[in-house]
Structure formats: structure tokens, C-alpha cells
C-alpha positions in Angstrom: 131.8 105.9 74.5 134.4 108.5 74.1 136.8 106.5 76.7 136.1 103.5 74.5 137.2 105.5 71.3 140.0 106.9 73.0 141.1 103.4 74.3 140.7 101.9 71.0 142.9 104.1 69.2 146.0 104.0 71.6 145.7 100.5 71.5 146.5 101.1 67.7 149.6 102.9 67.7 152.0 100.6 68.4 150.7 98.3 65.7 150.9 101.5 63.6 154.8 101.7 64.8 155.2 97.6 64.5 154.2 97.8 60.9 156.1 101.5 59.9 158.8 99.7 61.3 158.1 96.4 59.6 157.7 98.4 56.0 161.4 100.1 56.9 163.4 96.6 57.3 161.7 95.2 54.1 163.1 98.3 52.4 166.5 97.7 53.8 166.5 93.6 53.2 165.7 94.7 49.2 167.8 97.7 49.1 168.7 98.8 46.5 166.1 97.7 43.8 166.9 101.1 41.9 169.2 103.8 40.7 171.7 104.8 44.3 172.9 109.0 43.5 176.1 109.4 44.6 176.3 113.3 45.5 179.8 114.6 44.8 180.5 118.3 45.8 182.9 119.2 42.7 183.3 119.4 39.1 183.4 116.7 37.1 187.1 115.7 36.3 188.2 116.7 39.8 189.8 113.9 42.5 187.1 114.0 44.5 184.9 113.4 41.2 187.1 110.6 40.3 187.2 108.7 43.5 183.3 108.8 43.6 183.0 107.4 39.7 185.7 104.8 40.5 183.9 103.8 43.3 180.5 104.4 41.9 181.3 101.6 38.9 182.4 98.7 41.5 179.3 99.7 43.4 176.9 99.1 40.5 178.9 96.0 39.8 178.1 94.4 43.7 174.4 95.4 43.7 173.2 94.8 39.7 171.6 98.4 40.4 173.1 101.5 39.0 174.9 103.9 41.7 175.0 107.2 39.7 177.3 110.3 40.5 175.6 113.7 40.5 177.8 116.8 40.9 176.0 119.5 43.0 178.9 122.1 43.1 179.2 125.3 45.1 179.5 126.9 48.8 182.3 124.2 49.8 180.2 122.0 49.5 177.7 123.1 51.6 175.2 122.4 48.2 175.7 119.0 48.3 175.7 118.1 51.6 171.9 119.9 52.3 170.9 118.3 50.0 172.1 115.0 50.9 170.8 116.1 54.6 166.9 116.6 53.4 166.8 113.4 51.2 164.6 110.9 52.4 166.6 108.2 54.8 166.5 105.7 52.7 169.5 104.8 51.1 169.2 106.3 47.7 170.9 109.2 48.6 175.0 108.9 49.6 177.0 112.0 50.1 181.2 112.3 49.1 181.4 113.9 52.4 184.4 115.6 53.1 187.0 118.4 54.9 185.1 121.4 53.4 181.3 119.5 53.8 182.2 118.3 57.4 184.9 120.5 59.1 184.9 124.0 57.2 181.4 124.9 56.5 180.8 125.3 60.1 183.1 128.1 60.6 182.8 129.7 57.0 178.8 130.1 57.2 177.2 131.6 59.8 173.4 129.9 59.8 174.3 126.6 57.4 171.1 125.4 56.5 172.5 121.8 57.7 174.6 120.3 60.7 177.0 117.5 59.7 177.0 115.9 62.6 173.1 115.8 63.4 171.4 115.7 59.8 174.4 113.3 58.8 175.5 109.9 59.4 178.7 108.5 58.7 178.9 105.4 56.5 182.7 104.5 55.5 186.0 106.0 55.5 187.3 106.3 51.7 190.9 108.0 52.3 192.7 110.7 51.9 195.1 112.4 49.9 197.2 115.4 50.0 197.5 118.8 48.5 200.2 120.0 46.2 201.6 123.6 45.2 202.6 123.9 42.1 203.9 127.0 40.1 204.8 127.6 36.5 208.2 126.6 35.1 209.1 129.7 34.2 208.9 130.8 38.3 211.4 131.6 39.9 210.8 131.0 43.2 210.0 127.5 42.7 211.1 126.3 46.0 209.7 126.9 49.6 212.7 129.0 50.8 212.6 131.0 47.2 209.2 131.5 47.9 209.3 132.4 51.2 211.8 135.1 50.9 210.0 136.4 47.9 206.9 136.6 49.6 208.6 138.1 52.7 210.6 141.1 50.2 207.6 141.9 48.4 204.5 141.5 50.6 200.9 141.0 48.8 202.5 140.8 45.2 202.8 136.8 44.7 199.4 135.1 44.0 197.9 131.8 44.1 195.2 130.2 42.5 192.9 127.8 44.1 189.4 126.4 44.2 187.0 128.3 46.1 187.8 129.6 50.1 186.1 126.6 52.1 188.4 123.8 50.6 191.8 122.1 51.8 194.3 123.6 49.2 192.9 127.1 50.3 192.9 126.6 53.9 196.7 124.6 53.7 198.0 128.1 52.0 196.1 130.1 54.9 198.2 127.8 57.6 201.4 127.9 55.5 200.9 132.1 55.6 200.2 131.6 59.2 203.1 129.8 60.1 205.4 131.9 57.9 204.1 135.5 58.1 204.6 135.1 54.1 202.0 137.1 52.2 201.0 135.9 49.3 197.3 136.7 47.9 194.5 134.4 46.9 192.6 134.4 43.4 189.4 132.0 43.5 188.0 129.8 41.2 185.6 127.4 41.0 187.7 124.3 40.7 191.2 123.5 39.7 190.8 123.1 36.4 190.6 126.9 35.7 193.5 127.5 37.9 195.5 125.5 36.6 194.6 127.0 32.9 195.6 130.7 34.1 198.7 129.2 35.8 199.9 127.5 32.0 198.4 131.0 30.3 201.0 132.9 32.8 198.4 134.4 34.2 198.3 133.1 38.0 202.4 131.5 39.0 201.5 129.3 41.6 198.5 127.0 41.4 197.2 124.0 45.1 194.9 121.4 44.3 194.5 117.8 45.6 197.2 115.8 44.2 195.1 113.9 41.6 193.9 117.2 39.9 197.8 118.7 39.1 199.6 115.0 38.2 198.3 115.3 34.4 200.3 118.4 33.5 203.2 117.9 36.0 203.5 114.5 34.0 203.7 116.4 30.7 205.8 118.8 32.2 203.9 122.2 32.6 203.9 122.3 35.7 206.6 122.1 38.5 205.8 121.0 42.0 206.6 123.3 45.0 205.8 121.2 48.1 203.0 118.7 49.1 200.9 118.7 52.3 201.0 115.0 53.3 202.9 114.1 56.7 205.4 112.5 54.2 206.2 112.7 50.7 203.9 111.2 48.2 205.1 107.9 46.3 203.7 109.7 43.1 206.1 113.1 43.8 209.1 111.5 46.0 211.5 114.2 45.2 209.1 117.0 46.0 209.5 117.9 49.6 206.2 118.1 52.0 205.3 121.4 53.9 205.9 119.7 57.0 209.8 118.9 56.2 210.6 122.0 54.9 208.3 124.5 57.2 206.8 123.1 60.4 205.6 119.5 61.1 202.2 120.7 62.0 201.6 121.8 58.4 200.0 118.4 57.5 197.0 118.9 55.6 194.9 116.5 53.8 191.9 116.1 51.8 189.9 113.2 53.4 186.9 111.5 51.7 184.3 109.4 53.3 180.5 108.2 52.6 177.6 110.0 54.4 173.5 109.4 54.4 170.7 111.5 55.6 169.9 110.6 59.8 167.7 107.4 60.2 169.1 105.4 57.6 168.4 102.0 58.2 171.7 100.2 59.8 171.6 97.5 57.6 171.6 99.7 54.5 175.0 101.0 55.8 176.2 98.1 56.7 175.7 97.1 53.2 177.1 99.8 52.1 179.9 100.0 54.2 181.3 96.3 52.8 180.5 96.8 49.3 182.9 99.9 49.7 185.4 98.2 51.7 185.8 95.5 49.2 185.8 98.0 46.4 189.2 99.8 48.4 190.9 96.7 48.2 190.6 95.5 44.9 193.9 95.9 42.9 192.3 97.9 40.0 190.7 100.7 42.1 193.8 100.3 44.9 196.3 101.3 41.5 193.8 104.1 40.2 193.9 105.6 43.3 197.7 105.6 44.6 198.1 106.2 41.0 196.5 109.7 41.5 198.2 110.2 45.4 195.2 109.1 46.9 195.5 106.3 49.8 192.6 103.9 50.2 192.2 103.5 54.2 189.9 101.9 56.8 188.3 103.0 59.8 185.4 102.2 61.7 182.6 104.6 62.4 183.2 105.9 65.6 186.9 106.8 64.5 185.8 108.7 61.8 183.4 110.6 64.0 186.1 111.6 66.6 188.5 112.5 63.6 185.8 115.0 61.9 185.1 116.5 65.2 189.1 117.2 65.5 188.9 118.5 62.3 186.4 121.1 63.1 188.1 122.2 66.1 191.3 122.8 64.2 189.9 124.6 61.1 188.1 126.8 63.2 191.3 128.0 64.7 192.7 128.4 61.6 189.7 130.2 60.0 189.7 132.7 63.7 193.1 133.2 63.1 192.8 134.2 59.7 190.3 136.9 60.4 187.9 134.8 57.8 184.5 136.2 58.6 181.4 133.5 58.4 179.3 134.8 55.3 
């Protein structure tokens, strides 16, 4: 009898599987059939905030369902990302992954309660855009030789404001100091937008951000760019020169953007994904409100974007060792 039992119920389980499996394709044919969150790592008002809302309205517009943004800020965006990681896989969860979410958390945290490259998969390449250094008008060492030789006469007494320690702007200043042996201190904050205000109050002279979060006041004037981090100048800054030209070609450093979902997302669900967003990058609209901001729209399949995070990670760590950054 117990064989017979025993026999019965293996015979089950793939029927079990067949129809879990079953259930999981329905779910991706429909998907979505309700509200997508779109988890963005920063403040609201931010570039990467802006490139998930302009992205977030074309989405809503392909699918008739709402794809919301939800800002989970904090721990370079480490917040986001976990939580992201421990959604259920099914599509109604998208991370803004990123440089800090993907390639810095790694070496900034020593347990991080999630692994990019196992608990996340990646869904489409978004594009990137660079960093800019800007200082108050008033500065006078508003220039890279200035401030170099400022920095290099009077060690430790220059500051820069930033958002927090695991982000690109941060990290570019750490490689600038590296290649340099300029010292020049770092004040945190927790996003540029209270940088930039203790920059204009003359608190802070020098202020690095992505391009998009600085282009508002250096349009009105308040504040002067120093140098960008792009492997060429920006089309929205042409006379400002890049780090690269005027301190080493290997200072190229830029914020990259992409879409991420928890592991075992249905393929179809990112394949859907993955055109709705591709189309979205090329339409003229979102294509101008991006390069309008510095920000380039780009393509690239998945496995490219997997191989270009994992060079990412190799070379921040070097730069994080080399800074004597200790994982908290």
C-alpha cells in the first residue's frame, strides 16, 4: 500500500511542475494587467529620477497600465536594489540599476544583503551620461590646472561636495586625486541638490553631479563648469574640457543606467520589456529630453551589458583598494 502511495504521488509532481509552469506563462502572456513600480535609487528631481519618470510615462503609454516610480534612497543604492532583489519575479518590480547598485556596492559593503549578479537580471541598457565639476563663480581656481596647483600648495584645504561615497561623481573625484596626488576633501550629502545649495550659499566651492542635476543653474549662470568626465566633451557643455583631455585619458567616468528584475523573471516579460524601452529611447521626445540633460540613449544587448558591469566591478574595486575605502 505504502509503495502504491509512494508511486502515486511521484507520478504527481511533474503535473504539479506542468501546471506551476503553465500558471507562470499565462502571467507573462497578460503581463502587465496592473500598476509596474519602477524603483529609482535617488531623490526625486535627480537625473537618474528623471530618466526613470521619462521613461516610466512612455511605458504606461505602450501597456494602458500604470508603470509608477518609487524612490527608495540610501546606501548607494544598495536600498533599492534589495529590495528589487526580494520582490516576487514577476514583473511588477523593475530596478534603475546602476554604477553604485551594480559595480560599487560590492566593494563599499562588506556582507550586502544582495548580489547583483545572482539575485538580479539584466533587462535593457538605458545609457549613460557623464559627470561634471563645477565650482562657484566667485572661485578662483576654476580651471583644472588652477585647481590642481591649488590643491597641490595647500593640501586638504579645498572641498567638494557630492552625493553620498558609493556614487560616480564621488568615485570620479577619488580617481582624479589618484591620478593627481591633488588633495582635496569630500563633504557628503545625500543628493546634489543640497550640494549644490551650499555651493551657491558659499559654503562648499566646488560641487560633481551627473550632468543633468548641475545644467539648471549653470544655465542661469550660478554655476561655472570645471571639467566633465565623458571620453569627450558633452554637446550640452562643448567649451568645458573633459578630465580625460586635460589629466589622463583613463579618467573616463560615467554614470550608466539600465533596467534590472528580481532572478526568474519570466523571459517573455523582459522581452516585453526590453522593446517597449527600446522604442521609448528612440522616440524624438524622450531622445531631446535626454541629450537635452547630457544623457545619451544607447543599445546593447544583454550579454554586453553583463560583461560591461562585470568590468565595472573589477575597476572600482581598484579604485576603492587604492583609496584605502574600507567596506562598512
Amino acid at each position: 500500500m505504502r509503495r502504491r502511495l509512494f508511486s502515486a504521488a511521484l507520478a504527481g509532481l511533474p503535473f504539479a511542475h506542468l501546471a506551476g509552469a503553465s500558471r507562470a506563462f499565462a502571467q507573462a502572456d497578460d503581463w502587465p494587467n496592473r500598476n509596474v513600480r519602477i524603483v529609482c535609487p535617488f531623490t526625486p528631481g535627480g537625473s537618474q529620477d528623471n530618466i526613470a519618470r521619462r521613461l516610466a510615462v512612455k511605458l504606461s503609454d505602450a501597456f494602458g497600465q500604470s508603470f509608477v516610480v518609487e524612490n527608495r534612497t540610501g546606501a548607494g543604492g544598495s536600498i533599492a536594489a534589495d529590495n528589487v532583489a526580494k520582490s516576487p519575479a514577476d514583473g511588477y518590480s523593475v530596478l534603475l540599476g546602476n554604477i553604485g547598485s551594480h559595480a560599487l556596492v560590492p566593494h563599499l559593503y562588506a556582507r550586502p544583503a544582495y548580489n547583483a549578479v545572482t539575485d538580479l537580471e539584466t533587462v535593457a541598457w538605458i545609457g549613460t551620461q557623464p559627470n561634471l565639476l563645477c565650482c562657484h563663480p566667485s572661485f578662483p581656481h576654476d580651471t583644472l590646472p588652477k585647481l590642481l596647483a591649488a590643491a597641490k600648495a595647500e593640501p586638504g584645504k579645498i572641498t567638494f561636495g557630492s552625493s553620498g561615497l558609493g556614487t560616480s561623481p564621488t568615485l570620479t573625484m577619488e580617481l582624479f586625486k589618484q591620478k593627481t596626488g591633488a588633495d582635496i576633501t569630500f563633504i557628503s550629502y545625500r543628493g546634489a541638490a543640497a550640494a549644490v545649495a551650499d555651493v551657491l550659499a558659499g559654503h562648499v566651492p566646488l560641487v560633481i553631479s551627473n550632468i543633468d542635476s548641475l545644467m539648471s543653474q549653470v544655465s542661469a549662470g550660478k554655476l561655472k563648469p570645471v571639467a566633465s568626465s565623458g571620453a569627450k566633451r558633452s554637446p550640452v557643455t562643448p567649451d568645458t574640457p573633459t578630465f580625460a583631455e586635460s589629466v589622463s585619458p583613463d579618467l573616463v567616468v560615467t554614470s550608466w543606467s539600465i533596467w534590472a528584475v528580481p532572478k526568474g523573471t519570466p523571459a517573455k516579460i523582459k522581452d516585453k520589456l526590453r522593446a517597449a524601452t527600446e522604442k521609448a529611447l528612440q522616440s524624438p521626445d524622450v531622445m531631446a529630453s535626454m541629450k537635452a540633460g547630457g544623457f545619451e540613449p544607447g543599445t546593447m544587448t544583454v550579454p554586453e551589458i553583463d560583461a560591461y558591469i562585470q568590468t565595472e566591478i573589477k575597476r572600482w574595486g581598484e579604485v576603492i583598494r587604492a583609496a584605502g575605502i574600507k567596506p562598512q
